[in-house]
C-alpha positions as CSV (number, residue, x, y, z in Angstrom):
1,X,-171.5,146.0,169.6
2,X,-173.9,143.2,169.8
3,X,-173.9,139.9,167.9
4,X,-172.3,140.0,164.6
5,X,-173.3,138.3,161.3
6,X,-170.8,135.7,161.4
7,X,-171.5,134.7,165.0
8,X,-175.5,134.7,164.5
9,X,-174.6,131.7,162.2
10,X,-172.1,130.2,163.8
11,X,-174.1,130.0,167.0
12,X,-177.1,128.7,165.0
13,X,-175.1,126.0,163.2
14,X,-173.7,125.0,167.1
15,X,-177.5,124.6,168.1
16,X,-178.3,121.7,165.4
17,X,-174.9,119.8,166.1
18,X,-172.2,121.4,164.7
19,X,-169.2,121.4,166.8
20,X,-166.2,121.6,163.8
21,X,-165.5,123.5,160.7
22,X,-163.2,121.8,158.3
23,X,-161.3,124.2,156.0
24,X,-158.2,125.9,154.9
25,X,-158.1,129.7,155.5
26,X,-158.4,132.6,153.1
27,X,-157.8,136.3,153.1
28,X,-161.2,137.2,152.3
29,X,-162.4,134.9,154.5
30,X,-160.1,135.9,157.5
31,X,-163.6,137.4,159.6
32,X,-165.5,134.0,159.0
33,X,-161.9,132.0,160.3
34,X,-161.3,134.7,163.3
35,X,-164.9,134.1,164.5
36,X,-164.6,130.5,163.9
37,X,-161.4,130.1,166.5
38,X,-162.6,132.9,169.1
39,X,-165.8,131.0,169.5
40,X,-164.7,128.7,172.5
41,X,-167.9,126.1,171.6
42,X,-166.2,125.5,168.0
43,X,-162.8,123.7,166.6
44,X,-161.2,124.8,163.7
45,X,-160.1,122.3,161.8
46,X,-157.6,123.1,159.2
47,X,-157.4,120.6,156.6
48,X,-154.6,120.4,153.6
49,X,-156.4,121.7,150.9
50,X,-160.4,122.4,150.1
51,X,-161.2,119.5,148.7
52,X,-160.2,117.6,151.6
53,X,-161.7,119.9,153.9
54,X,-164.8,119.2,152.1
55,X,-164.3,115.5,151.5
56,X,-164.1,115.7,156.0
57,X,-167.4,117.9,156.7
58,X,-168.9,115.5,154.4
59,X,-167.6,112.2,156.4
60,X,-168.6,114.2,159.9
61,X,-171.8,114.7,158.6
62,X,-172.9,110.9,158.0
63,X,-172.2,110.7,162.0
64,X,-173.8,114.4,163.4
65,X,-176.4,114.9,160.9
66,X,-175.1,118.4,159.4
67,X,-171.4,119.6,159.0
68,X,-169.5,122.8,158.1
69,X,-166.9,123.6,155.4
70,X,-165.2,127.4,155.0
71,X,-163.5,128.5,152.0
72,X,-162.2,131.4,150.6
73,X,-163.9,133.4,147.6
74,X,-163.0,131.7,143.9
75,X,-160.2,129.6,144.3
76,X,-161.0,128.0,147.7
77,X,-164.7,127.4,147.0
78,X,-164.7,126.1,143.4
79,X,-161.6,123.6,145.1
80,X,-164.3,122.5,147.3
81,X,-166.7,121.7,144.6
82,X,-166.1,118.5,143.8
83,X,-166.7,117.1,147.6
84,X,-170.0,119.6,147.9
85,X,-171.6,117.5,145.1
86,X,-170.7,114.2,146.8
87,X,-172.8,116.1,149.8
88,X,-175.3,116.9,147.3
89,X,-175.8,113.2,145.8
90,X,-175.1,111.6,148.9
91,X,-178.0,113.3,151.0
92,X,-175.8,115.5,153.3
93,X,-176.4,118.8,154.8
94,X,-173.3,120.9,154.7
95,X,-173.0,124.3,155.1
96,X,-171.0,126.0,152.8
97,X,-169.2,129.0,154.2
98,X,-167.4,131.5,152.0
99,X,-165.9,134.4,152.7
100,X,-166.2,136.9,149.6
101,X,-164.3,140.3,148.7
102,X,-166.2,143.5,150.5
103,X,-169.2,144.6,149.4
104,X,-167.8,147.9,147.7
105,X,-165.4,146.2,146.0
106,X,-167.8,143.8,144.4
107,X,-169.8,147.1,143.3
108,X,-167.3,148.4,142.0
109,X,-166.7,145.5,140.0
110,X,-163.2,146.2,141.1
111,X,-160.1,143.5,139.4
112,X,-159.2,141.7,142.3
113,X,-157.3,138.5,143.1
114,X,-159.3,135.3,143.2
115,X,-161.4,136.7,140.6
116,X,-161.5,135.9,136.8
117,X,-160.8,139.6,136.1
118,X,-164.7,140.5,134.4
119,X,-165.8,142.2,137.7
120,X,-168.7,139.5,138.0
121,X,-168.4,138.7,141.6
122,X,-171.8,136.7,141.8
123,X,-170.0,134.2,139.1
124,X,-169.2,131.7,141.4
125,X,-172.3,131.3,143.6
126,X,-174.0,130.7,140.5
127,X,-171.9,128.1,139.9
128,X,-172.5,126.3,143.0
129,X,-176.5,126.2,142.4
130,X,-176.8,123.1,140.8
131,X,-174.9,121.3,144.0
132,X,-176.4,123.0,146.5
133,X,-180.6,122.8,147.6
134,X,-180.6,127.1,148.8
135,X,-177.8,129.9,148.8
136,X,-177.5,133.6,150.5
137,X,-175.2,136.4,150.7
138,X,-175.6,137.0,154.7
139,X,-175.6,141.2,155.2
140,X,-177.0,142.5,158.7
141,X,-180.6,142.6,157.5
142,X,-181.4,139.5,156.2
143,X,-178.9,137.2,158.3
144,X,-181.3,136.2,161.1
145,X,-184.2,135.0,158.3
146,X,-181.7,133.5,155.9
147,X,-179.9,131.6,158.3
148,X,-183.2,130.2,159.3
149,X,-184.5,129.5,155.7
150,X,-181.0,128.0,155.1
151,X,-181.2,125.3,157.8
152,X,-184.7,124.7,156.6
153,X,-183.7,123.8,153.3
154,X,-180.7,122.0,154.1
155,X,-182.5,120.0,156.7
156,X,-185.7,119.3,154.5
157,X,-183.7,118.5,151.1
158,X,-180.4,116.6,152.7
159,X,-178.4,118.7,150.9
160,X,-175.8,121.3,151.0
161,X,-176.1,125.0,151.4
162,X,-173.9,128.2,150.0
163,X,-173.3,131.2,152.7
164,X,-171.5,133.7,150.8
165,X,-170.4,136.7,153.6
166,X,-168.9,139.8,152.5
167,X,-165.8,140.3,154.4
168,X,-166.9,143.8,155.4
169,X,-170.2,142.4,156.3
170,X,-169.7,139.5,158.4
171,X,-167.9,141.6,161.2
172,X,-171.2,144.1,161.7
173,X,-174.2,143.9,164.1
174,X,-177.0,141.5,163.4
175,X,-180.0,144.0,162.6
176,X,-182.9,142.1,163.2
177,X,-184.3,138.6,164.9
178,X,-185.8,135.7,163.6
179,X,-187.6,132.3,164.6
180,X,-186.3,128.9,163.3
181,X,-188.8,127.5,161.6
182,X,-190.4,124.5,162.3
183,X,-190.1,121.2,160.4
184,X,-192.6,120.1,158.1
185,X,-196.1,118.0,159.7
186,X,-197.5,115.6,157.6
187,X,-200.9,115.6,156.5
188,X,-203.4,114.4,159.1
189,X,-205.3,113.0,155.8
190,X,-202.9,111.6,153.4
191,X,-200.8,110.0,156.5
192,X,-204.1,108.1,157.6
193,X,-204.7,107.0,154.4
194,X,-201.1,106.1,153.2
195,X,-201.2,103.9,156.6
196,X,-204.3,102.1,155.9
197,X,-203.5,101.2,152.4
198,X,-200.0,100.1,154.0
199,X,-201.9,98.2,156.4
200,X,-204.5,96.4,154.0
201,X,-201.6,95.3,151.8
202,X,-199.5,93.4,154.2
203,X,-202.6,92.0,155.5
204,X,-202.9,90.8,153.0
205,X,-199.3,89.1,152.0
206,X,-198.3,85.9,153.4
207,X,-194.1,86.7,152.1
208,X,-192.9,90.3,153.0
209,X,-189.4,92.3,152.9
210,X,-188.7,95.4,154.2
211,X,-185.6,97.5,152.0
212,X,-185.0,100.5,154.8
213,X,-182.8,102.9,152.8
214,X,-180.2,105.5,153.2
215,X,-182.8,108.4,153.4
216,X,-183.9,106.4,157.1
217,X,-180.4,107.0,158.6
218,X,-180.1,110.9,156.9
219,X,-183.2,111.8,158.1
220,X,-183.0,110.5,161.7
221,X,-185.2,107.5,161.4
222,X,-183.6,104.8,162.7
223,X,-184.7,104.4,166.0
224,X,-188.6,104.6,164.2
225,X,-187.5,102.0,161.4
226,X,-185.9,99.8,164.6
227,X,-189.2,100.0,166.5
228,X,-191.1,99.4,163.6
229,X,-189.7,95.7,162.4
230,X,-189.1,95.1,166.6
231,X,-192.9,95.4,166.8
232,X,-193.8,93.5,163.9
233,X,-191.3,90.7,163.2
234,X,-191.4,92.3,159.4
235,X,-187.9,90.9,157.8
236,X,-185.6,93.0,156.4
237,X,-182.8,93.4,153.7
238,X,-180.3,96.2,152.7
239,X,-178.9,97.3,149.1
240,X,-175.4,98.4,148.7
241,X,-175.6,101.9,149.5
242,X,-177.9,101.5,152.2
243,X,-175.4,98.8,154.1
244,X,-175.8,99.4,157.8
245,X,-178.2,101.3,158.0
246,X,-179.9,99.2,160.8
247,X,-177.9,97.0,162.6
248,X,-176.8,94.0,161.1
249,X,-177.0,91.6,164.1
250,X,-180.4,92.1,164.4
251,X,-182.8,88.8,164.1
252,X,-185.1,90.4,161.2
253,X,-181.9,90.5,159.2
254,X,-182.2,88.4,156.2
255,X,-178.8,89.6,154.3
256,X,-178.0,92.2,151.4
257,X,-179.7,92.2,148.1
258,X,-177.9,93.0,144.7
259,X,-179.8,92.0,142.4
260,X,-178.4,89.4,140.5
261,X,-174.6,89.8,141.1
262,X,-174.7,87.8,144.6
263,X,-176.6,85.8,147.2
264,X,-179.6,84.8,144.8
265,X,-181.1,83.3,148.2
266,X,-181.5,87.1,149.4
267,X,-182.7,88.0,146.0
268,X,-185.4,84.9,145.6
269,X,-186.3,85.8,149.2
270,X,-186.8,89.7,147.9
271,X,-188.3,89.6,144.9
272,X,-190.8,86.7,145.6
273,X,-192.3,88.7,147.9
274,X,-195.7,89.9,148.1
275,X,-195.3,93.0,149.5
276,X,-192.1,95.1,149.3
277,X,-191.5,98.1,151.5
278,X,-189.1,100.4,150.3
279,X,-188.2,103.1,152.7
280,X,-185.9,105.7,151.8
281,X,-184.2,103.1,149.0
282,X,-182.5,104.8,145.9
283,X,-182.2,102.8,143.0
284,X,-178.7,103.6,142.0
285,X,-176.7,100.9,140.0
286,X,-174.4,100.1,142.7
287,X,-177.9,99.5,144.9
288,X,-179.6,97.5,142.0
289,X,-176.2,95.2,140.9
290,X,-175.8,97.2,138.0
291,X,-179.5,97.5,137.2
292,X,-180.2,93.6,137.6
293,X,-182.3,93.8,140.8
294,X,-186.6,93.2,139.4
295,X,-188.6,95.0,142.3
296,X,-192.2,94.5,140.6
297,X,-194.1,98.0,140.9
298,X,-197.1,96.5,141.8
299,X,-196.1,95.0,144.8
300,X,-193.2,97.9,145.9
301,X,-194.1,100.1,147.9
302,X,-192.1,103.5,148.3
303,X,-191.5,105.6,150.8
304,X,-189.7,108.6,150.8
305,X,-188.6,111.3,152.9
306,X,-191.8,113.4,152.4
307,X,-194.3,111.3,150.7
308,X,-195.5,107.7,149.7
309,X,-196.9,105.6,147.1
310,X,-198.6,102.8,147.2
311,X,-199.7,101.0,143.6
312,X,-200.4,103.5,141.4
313,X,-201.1,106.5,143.9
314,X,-199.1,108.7,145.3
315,X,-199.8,110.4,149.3
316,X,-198.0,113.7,149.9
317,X,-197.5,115.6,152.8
318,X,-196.4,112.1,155.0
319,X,-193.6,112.4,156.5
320,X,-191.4,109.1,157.0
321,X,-190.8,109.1,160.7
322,X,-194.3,110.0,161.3
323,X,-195.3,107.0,158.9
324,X,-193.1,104.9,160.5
325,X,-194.4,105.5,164.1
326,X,-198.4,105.4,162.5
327,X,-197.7,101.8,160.9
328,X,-195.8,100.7,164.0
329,X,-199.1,101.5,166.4
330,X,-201.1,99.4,163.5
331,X,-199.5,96.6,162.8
332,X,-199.7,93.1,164.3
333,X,-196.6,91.2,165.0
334,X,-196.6,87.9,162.8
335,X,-194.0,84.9,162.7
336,X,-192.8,86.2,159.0
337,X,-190.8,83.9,156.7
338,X,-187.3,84.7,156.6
339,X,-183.5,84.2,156.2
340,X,-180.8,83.7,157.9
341,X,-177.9,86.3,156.8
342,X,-174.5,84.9,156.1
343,X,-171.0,86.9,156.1
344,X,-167.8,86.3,154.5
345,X,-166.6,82.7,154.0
346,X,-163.7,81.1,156.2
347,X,-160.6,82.7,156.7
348,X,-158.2,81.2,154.4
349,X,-154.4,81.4,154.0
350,X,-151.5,81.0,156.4
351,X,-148.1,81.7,157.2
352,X,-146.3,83.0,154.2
353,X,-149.5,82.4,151.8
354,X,-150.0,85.8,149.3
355,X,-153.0,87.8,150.5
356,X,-155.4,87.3,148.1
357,X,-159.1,88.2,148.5
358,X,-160.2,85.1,149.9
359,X,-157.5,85.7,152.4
360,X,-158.1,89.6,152.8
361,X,-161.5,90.4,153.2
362,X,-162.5,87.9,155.6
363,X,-159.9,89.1,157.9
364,X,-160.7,92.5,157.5
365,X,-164.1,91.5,158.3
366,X,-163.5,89.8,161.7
367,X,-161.1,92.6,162.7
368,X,-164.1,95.3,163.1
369,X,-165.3,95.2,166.2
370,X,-168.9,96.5,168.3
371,X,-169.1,99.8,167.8
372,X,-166.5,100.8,165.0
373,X,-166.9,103.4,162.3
374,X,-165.7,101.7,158.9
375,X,-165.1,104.1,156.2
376,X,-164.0,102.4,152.6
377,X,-163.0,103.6,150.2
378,X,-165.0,103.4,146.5
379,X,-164.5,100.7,144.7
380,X,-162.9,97.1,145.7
381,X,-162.5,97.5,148.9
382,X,-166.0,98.8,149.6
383,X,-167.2,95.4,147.2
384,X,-164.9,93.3,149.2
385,X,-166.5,93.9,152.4
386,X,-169.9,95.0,151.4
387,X,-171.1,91.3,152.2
388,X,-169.5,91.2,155.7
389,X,-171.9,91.0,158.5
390,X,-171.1,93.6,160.9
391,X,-170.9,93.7,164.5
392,X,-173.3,95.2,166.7
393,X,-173.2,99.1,166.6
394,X,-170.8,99.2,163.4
395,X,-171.6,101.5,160.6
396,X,-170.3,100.9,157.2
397,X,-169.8,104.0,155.4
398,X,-168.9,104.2,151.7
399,X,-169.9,107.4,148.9
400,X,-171.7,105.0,146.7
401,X,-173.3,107.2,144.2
402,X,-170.9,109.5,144.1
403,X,-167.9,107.5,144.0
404,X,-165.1,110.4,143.8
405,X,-161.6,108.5,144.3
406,X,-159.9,109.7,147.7
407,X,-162.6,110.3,149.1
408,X,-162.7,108.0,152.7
409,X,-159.3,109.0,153.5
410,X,-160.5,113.1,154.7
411,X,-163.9,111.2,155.5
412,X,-162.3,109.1,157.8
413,X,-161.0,112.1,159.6
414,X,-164.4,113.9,159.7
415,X,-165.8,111.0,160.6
416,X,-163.5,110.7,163.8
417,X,-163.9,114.4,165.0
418,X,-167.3,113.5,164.8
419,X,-167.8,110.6,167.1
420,X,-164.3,110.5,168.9
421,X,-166.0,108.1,171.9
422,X,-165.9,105.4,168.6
423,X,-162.8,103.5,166.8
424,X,-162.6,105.0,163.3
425,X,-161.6,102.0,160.8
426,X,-160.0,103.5,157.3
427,X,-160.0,101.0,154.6
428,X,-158.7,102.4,151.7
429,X,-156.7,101.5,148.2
430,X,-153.1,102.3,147.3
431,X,-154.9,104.8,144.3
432,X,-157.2,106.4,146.0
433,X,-154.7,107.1,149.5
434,X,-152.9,109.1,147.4
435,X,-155.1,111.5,145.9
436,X,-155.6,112.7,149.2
437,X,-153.2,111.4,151.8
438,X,-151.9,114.5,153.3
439,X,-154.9,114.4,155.4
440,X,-153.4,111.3,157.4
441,X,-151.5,114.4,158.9
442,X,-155.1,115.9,160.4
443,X,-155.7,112.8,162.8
444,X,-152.4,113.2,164.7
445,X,-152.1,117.5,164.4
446,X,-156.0,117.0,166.4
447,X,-155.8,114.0,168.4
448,X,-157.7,111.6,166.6
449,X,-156.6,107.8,166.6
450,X,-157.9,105.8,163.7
451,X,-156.8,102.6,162.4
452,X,-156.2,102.9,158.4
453,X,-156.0,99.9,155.8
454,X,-154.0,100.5,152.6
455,X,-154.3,97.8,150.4
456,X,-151.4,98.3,148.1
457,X,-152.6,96.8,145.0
458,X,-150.2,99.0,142.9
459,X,-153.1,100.6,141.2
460,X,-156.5,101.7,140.0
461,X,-157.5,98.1,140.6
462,X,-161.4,99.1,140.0
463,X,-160.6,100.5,136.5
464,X,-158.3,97.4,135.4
465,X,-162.0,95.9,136.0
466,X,-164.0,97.8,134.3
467,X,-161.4,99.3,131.2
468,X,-160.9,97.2,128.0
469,X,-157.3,96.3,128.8
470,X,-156.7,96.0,132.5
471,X,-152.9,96.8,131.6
472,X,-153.5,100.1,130.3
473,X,-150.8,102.5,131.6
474,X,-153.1,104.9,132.8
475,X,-154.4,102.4,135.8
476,X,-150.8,102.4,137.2
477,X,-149.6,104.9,140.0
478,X,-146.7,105.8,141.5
479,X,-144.3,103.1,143.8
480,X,-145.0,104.9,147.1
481,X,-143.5,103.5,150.3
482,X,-146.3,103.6,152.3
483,X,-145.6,102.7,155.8
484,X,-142.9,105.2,155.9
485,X,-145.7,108.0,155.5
486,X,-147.3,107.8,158.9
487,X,-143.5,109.8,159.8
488,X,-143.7,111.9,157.4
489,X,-146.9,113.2,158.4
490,X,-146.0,113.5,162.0
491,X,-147.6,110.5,163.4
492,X,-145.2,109.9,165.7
493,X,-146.7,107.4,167.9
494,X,-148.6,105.4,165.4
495,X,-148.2,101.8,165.6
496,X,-147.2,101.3,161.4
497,X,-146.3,97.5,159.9
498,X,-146.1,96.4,156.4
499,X,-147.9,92.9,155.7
500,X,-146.8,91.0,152.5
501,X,-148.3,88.0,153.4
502,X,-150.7,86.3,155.5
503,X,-148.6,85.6,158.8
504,X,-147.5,89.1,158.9
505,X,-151.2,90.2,158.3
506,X,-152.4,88.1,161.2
507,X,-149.6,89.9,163.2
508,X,-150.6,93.5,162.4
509,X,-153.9,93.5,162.5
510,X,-153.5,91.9,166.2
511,X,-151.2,94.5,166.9
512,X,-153.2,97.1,165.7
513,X,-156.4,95.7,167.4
514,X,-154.8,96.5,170.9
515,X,-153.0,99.6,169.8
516,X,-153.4,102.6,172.2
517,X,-152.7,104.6,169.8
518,X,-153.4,105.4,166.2
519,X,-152.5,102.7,163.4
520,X,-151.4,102.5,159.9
521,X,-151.2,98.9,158.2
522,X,-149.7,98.7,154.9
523,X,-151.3,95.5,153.2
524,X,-149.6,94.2,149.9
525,X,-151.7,92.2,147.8
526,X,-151.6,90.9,144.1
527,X,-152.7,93.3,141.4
528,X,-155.8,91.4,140.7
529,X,-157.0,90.5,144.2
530,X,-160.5,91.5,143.6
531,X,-163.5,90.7,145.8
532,X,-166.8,88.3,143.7
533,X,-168.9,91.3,143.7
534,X,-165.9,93.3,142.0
535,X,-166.0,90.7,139.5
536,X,-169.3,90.7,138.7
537,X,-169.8,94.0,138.8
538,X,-167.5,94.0,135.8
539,X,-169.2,91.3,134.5
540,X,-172.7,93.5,134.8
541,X,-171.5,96.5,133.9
542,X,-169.6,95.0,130.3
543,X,-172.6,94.2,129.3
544,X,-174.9,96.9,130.2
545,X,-172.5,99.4,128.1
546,X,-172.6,97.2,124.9
C-alpha cells in the first residue's frame, strides 16, 4: 500500500518544522496517534488533558513557527478549544488534528459516543470556524490539495487550522499528488511605491521611532527588521505584547512604550516623533496602557503582514519582509536622536526582608541569562518583568491578548521541546499553576529541564486589582504545598526550595542558576506584592470602565 492519508500530512507538517505533536489520545483518533508514534521523524507528546496539550503546541509554536495538536472527535476537540483561540488571537499556526468516527457511521447518522446524540457529526467543526483561518475533512482524494491549501492558509493568516480525518479514512492510500503552493509576491507596483512614500517621509523627519511588532517575529522577519535599523541607525521601541521581539541589548533600543502608565521619557520620545513606523504592531490595551498611548495618524505609518499605509492611502499586495529588505537598500544611515533604555531599579531587600516587588522582580530579572526562553504567566508576573531589559538572545514570551489563566505553565513545556539547545525559564503565579499544573509532570516524563517560578501570592492577585473589593472570596485559591509537587509529579531529580524571604531567595535562585538539572522554586510573597505597571494598569483600566 503506498502512502496513506495520515502520513501524506504528517510528512508535510515534518517539512515546515514540525517535529512534536502534543495531545492526549482518543479511540477515534487511534489511526492519527498509531501513525504519529510509528513515524520515527516525530515525538508524541502526551500531555494531561487537551487543553494543555493545546496550551503546549501553542508555546512550541512561538519558537518553530507552526505546531501540532491531536484530539479525539467531540470531547477532546471542543477541550482543546479554548487554547486554539489563544492560537487564533495570538497569531499562531497550529494544526488541529482530529480524529472523527468512520465515514459510514457519520452517514448513517448513527448515536455514537462523543456525540450529542442528533446524528450531526459536522457539529463540531462548525464550531471551530470562528478560531480557526481554513478547515478540511482529509479523504484519499482531496488530501494532497487540502493539505497544501491548509498550510497556505495557516501560514498566510498566522492562524490555526482544523483536519478532521475519518478514522476509516486516514488509514487508506493517498489518491492523487499535489504541489505546495508558493507564498504570496508582493506587488512589483504598490511595493515600489509604498517604499518611496516611506522614503520621502523619513526624509523628511528630523525625530523618528520605529514600533516593530509581534506580526515581525510570526512571520519570520526578524533578521529583515535587524538589518533594517542596523543599516540605518533608525531607533526603536516595543509595546507590551511585542516585548522582545528584537533584541533588547541592541544600541537602537530606546526602551518600552505604554502609553501613559510608565516611562513617560519612552513615550515623549515616541509620540513626539515625526515619523512613526509601525511594523506588525497591534493596538491591543495591554500594548496601548489601557488605551492611553496617542500615536497621531498622520504621522504613523503601518505596516502589516500583507500591506501598508501611509497617510491616508493604503498599498496592497507588499509584503513586510520584502518591504523591509526594499527600505533597507534605500535608506541612508543617519545619527538619529535617541534614548537610552533603562531596566528594573536596584535590587533591594536582604537577609530575612519579605519579598516584596521591589525585591522580586529585579532579581528575577538579573537571574535570566543570554539565551533563555522566559515564559510568564498573564497578569503580574508578566507586568512585573515586562520593564526588565533582557539579555542578549532572551525571548520574553507572554499570551497578551488572550490572556487565558494557566496558560505558560503547558507553554513552557512546548516551548522547551521546541528549542531544547535553550534554558526554558517558567515564571508563573500560585492561581494560574494550578489550573494546569499537571503538566509540570511532561518536562521530566520527556526529558526537558526547565527552571519554574511560582510566586505564591495565595491568589488571583491580578483580579484583587482590577475587582471592586480585592477581598472578595472568589480571588482566593486553595493552600497548596507547592514545593512538594515537583515529587508528586515524578520529578525526581529536580533541584526544589521554598523562599519566604529574601536570603533564602538569593540562595535558590543561585542554586537553581547552576542546577544540572531541572528546577522548581517556590517564592512566597505578600498578597499585594504587585509590580507599578500592575498598579496602574488598575488605575487605567477603573477608569476606562466607568
Amino acid at each position: 500500500m503506498g502512502v496513506t492519508v495520515i502520513q501524506h500530512v504528517l510528512k508535510r507538517l515534518r517539512d515546515i518544522g514540525v517535529a512534536h505533536v502534543f495531545g492526549v489520545p482518543g479511540d477515534y483518533a487511534f489511526p492519527v496517534n498509531d501513525a504519529i508514534c510509528a513515524d520515527p521523524d516525530l515525538d508524541w507528546i502526551g500531555c494531561s488533558n487537551e487543553l494543555n496539550a493545546a496550551y503546549a503546541a501553542e508555546g512550541y509554536a512561538r519558537l518553530r513557527g507552526v505546531g501540532a495538536l491531536c484530539t479525539t472527535y467531540g470531547v477532546g476537540e471542543l477541550s482543546a478549544l479554548n487554547g486554539v483561540a489563544g492560537a487564533y488571537a495570538e497569531h499562531l499556526p497550529v494544526f488541529h488534528l482530529v480524529g472523527a468516527p468512520n465515514i459510514a457511521i457519520q452517514e448513517s447518522r448513527a448515536l455514537m459516543h462523543h456525540t450529542l446524540g442528533t446524528g450531526d457529526y459536522d457539529l463540531f467543526r462548525r464550531m471551530s470556524e470562528p478560531v480557526v483561518c481554513a478547515h478540511a475533512v482529509m479523504t484519499p482524494e482531496n488530501v494532497a490539495y487540502e493539505t497544501e491549501r491548509l498550510i497556505a492558509e495557516a501560514l498566510y493568516h498566522l492562524r490555526p487550522v482544523y483536519m478532521a480525518f475519518p478514522a476509516d479514512l486516514a488509514t487508506r492510500p493517498v489518491a492523487g499528488e499535489s504541489r505546495p503552493i508558493q507564498p504570496p509576491q508582493s506587488e512589483a507596483e504598490a511595493l515600489a511605491e509604498a517604499t518611496e512614500a516611506i522614503v520621502s517621509a523619513l526624509a523628511a523627519a528630523e525625530r523618528t521611532c520605529v514600533l516593530p511588532g509581534l506580526l515581525v517575529a510570526r512571520g519570520g522577519c526578524q533578521p529583515a527588521m535587524r538589518a533594517l535599523l542596523d543599516a540605518t541607525g533608525l531607533p526603536f521601541a516595543t509595546m507590551f505584547m511585542d516585548k522582545s521581539v528584537l533584541d533588547e541589548t541592541h544600541p537602537a533600543y530606546v526602551g518600552m512604550y505604554d502609553g501613559a502608565l510608565m516611562q513617560p521619557e519612552v513615550r515623549d520620545f515616541v509620540e513626539s516623533a515625526d515619523v512613526i513606523l509601525a511594523v506588525g504592531a497591534l493596538m491591543t490595551d495591554f500594548n496601548t496602557g489601557a488605551f492611553t498611548a496617542r500615536l497621531d495618524p498622520n504621522k504613523t505609518i503601518w505596516v502589516g503582514r500583507h500591506r501598508v499605509r501611509v497617510g491616508a492611502k493604503t498599498f496592497y499586495n507588499v509584503e513586510m519582509a520584502d518591504l523591509l529588505a526594499a527600505l533597507t537598500a534605500r535608506l541612508p544611515h543617519r545619527d538619529w536622536p535617541r534614548l537610552d533604555a533603562r531596566s528594573l531599579g536596584d535590587i533591594e531587600g536582604a537577609g530575612d526582608a519579605p519579598i516584596d516587588a521591589t525585591a522580586l522582580f529585579p532579581r528575577l530579572a538579573g537571574f535570566l541569562r543570554e539565551g533563555d526562553i522566559v515564559v510568564a504567566e498573564t497578569g503580574t508576573v508578566s507586568m512585573g518583568l515586562g520593564f526588565a531589559r533582557l539579555p542578549a538572545g532572551a525571548n520574553f514570551y507572554n499570551q497578551t491578548l488572550w490572556g487565558s489563566i494557566g496558560w505558560a505553565t503547558p507553554a513552557a513545556l512546548g516551548a522547551a521541546l521546541a528549542a531544547p539547545e535553550r534554558r526554558t525559564v517558567l515564571i508563573t503565579g500560585d492561581g494560574s499553576h494550578q489550573m494546569t499544573v499537571q503538566e509540570i509532570g511532561a518536562f521530566a516524563r520527556y526529558g526537558a529541564k526547565p527552571i519554574v517560578l511560582v510566586i505564591n501570592n495565595k491568589g488571583y492577585l491580578i483580579e484583587r486589582l482590577l475587582c471592586k473589593d480585592p477581598a472578595s472570596v472568589y480571588n482566593d485559591i486553595a493552600p497548596w504545598r507547592y514545593s512538594a509537587l515537583p515529587a508528586a509529579f515524578g520529578c525526581d531529580d529536580w533541584l526544589v526550595a521554598r523562599a519566604t524571604n529574601c536570603a533564602e531567595l538569593d540562595r535558590a535562585l543561585a542554586a537553581a542558576d547552576g542546577a544540572n538539572s531541572g528546577a522548581y522554586i517556590e517564592i512566597v510573597t505578600p498578597g499585594d506584592a504587585a509590580s507599578p505597571l500592575a498598579i496602574q494598569f488598575h488605575n487605567a483600566l477603573t477608569a476606562l470602565y466607568r
